[in-house]
C-alpha positions in Angstrom: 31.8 101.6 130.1 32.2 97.9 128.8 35.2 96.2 128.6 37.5 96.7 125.6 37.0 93.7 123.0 41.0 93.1 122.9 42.9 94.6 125.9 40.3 93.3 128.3 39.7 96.4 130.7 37.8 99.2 130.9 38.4 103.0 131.9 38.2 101.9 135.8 41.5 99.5 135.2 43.6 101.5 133.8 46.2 104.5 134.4 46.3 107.7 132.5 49.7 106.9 132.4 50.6 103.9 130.5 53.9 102.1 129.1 53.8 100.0 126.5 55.6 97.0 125.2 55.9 94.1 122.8 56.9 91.1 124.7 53.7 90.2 127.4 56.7 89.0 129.6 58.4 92.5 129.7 55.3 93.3 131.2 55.8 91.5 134.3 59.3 92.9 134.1 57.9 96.5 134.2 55.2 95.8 136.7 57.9 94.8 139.2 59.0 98.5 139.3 56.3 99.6 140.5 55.5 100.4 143.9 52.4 98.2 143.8 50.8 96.1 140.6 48.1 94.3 139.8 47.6 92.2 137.1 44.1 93.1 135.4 43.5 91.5 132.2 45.0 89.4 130.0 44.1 88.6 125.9 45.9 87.3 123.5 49.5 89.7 123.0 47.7 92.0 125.7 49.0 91.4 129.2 47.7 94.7 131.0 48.8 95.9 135.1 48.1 98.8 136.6 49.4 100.3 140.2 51.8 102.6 141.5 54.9 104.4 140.8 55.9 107.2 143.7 52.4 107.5 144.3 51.2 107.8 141.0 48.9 105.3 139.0 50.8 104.2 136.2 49.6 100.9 134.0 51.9 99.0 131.5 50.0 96.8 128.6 52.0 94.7 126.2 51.1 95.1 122.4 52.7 91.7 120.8 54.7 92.7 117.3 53.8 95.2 114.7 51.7 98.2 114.2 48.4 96.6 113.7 48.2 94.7 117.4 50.2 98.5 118.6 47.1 100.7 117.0 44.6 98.1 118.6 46.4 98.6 121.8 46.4 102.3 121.5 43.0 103.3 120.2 41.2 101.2 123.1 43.7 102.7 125.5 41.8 106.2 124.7 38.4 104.9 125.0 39.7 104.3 128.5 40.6 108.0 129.4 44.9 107.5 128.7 46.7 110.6 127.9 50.1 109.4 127.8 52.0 106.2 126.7 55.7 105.6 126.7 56.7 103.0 124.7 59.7 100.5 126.3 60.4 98.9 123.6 63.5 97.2 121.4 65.5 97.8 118.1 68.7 96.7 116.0 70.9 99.6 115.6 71.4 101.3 112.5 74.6 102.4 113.1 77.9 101.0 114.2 78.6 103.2 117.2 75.4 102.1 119.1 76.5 98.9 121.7 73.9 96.1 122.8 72.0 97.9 125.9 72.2 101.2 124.9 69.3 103.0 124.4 68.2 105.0 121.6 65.5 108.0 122.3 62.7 108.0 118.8 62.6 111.6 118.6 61.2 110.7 115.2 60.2 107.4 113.3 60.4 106.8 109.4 56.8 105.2 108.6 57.5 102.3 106.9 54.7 99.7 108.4 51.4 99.5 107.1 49.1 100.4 110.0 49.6 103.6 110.1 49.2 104.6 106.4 45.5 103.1 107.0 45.0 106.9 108.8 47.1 109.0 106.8 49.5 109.2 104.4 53.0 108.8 104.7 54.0 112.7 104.4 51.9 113.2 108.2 55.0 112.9 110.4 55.6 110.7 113.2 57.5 112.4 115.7 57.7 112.1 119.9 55.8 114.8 122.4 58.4 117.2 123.8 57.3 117.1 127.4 57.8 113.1 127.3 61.1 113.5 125.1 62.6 116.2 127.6 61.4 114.2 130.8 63.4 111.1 129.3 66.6 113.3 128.5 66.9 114.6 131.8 66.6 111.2 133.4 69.0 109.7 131.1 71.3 112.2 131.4 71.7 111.8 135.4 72.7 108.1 134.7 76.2 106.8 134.8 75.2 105.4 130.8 75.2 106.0 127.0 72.4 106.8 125.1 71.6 108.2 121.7 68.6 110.6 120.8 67.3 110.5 117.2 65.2 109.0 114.1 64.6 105.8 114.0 62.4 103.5 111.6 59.5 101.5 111.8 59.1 98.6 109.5 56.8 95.6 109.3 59.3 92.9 108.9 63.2 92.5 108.8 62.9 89.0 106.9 62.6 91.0 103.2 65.0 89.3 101.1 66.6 93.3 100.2 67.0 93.3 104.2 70.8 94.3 103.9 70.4 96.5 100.7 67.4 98.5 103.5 69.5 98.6 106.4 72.9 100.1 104.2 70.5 102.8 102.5 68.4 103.9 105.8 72.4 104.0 107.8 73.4 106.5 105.3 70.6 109.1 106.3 71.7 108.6 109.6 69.0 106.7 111.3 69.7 105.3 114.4 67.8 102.3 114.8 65.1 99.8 113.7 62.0 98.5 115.1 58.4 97.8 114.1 56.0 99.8 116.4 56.8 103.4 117.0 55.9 105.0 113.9 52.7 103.7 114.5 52.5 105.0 118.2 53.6 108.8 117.3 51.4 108.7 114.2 47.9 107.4 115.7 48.7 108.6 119.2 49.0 112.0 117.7 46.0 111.7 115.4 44.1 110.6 118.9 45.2 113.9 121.1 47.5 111.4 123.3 51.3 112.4 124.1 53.5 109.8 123.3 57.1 108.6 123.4 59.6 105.9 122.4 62.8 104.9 124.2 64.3 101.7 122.7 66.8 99.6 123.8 69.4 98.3 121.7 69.6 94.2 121.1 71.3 93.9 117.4 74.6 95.3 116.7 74.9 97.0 113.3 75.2 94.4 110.6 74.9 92.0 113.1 72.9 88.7 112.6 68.8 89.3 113.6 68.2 85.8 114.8 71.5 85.9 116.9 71.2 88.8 118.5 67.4 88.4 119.0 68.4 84.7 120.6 70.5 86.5 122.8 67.6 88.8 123.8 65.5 86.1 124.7 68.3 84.3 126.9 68.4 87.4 128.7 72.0 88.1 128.1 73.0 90.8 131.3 73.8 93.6 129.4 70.6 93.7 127.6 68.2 93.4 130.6 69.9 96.1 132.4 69.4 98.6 129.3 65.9 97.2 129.3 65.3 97.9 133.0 66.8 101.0 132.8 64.8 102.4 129.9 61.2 101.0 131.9 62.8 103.2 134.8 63.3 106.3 132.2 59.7 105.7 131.3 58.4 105.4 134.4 60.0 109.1 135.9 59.0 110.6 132.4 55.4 110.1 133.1 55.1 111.2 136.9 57.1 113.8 135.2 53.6 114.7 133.7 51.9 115.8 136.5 
């Protein structure tokens, strides 16, 4: 098989197992959990290393932002043989309870970015694997830490200028958190045959500012790379999990 036109590997260089994640950088972060990397391609958003966790091949490919560059990701992941991808990924909570570094389990996404309403209509529902959602409970709850398992919502954008009026309405049905890829990763992952799973960790406060709280994200702030690490850790036992 040929090389995929955007992630830049082919079914040889890559894991059955597969975390994914915005940010190229949190790649590298990932990859230095494993037992072993290897960098292996590297286009555009897509930073892609594969290697070992406790034995097991495991890759991790970033995705950039959104559901478009997330569907790319995930539909050339299948041509090369994955069966499971976990995404590691982050959101601004939706409700107040929820502190920066916490992590919120997707059991379910709202779908409202595009990408995936190019496949089906909104009413197909977008909703975790069990096996992958169970693995990521049980490691969770062995950790000395809070986290929070629910819906969340996927959206294409939080600089609308009804931002606030969106954020009051969708923390009234009780949706715990925001972010813009993993409607699209239960939707087409599903529609491909793939198990999937989201575990996001939590870098806005409730009504807090975006830009702040994303400026802290990017400055590393402690608390926030330590819910990070330990949700690439969650991800990483719920796919050897698998076998």
């Amino acid at each position: 098989m040929s090389k995929q036109p955007h992630i830049g590997v082919d079914e040889t260089q890559v894991a059955p197992f597969v975390i994914v994640c915005g940010e190229p950088d949190r790649a590298d972060r990932i990859a230095a959990l494993f037992d072993r990397a290897e960098k292996v391609a590297e286009n555009r958003e897509y930073r892609v290393f594969t290697g070992l966790y406790k034995g097991v091949p495991v890759s991790v490919c970033s995705t950039g932002i959104g559901a478009p560059s997330m569907i790319i990701a995930i539909e050339e992941l299948k041509q090369c043989g994955v069966s499971h991808i976990v995404r590691v990924g982050s959101a601004g909570a939706m409700q107040a309870g929820i502190g920066l570094g916490e992590l919120i389990l997707a059991e379910g996404a709202v779908r409202d970015e595009g990408g995936s309403k190019a496949y089906v209509d909104a009413a197909y529902p977008a909703y975790a694997s069990f096996s992958l959602l169970k693995a990521l409970h049980e490691y969770l709850s062995e950790q000395e830490t809070t986290y929070h398992s629910g819906v969340v919502r996927s959206h294409d954008s939080f600089y609308t200028d009804d931002e606030e009026a969106i954020c009051r309405f969708w923390n009234k049905k009780g949706i715990l958190g925001a972010d813009m890829e993993t409607s699209a990763l239960f939707t087409v992952g599903r529609l491909r045959g793939l198990q999937v799973a989201s575990v996001l960790n939590n870098v806005v406060l409730f009504e807090q500012d975006v830009k702040e709280g994303v400026d802290q994200y990017v400055n590393e702030a402690y608390v926030m790379m330590q819910g990070e690490k330990l949700a690439s850790r969650a991800a990483l036992e719920a796919l050897v999990a698998q076998l």
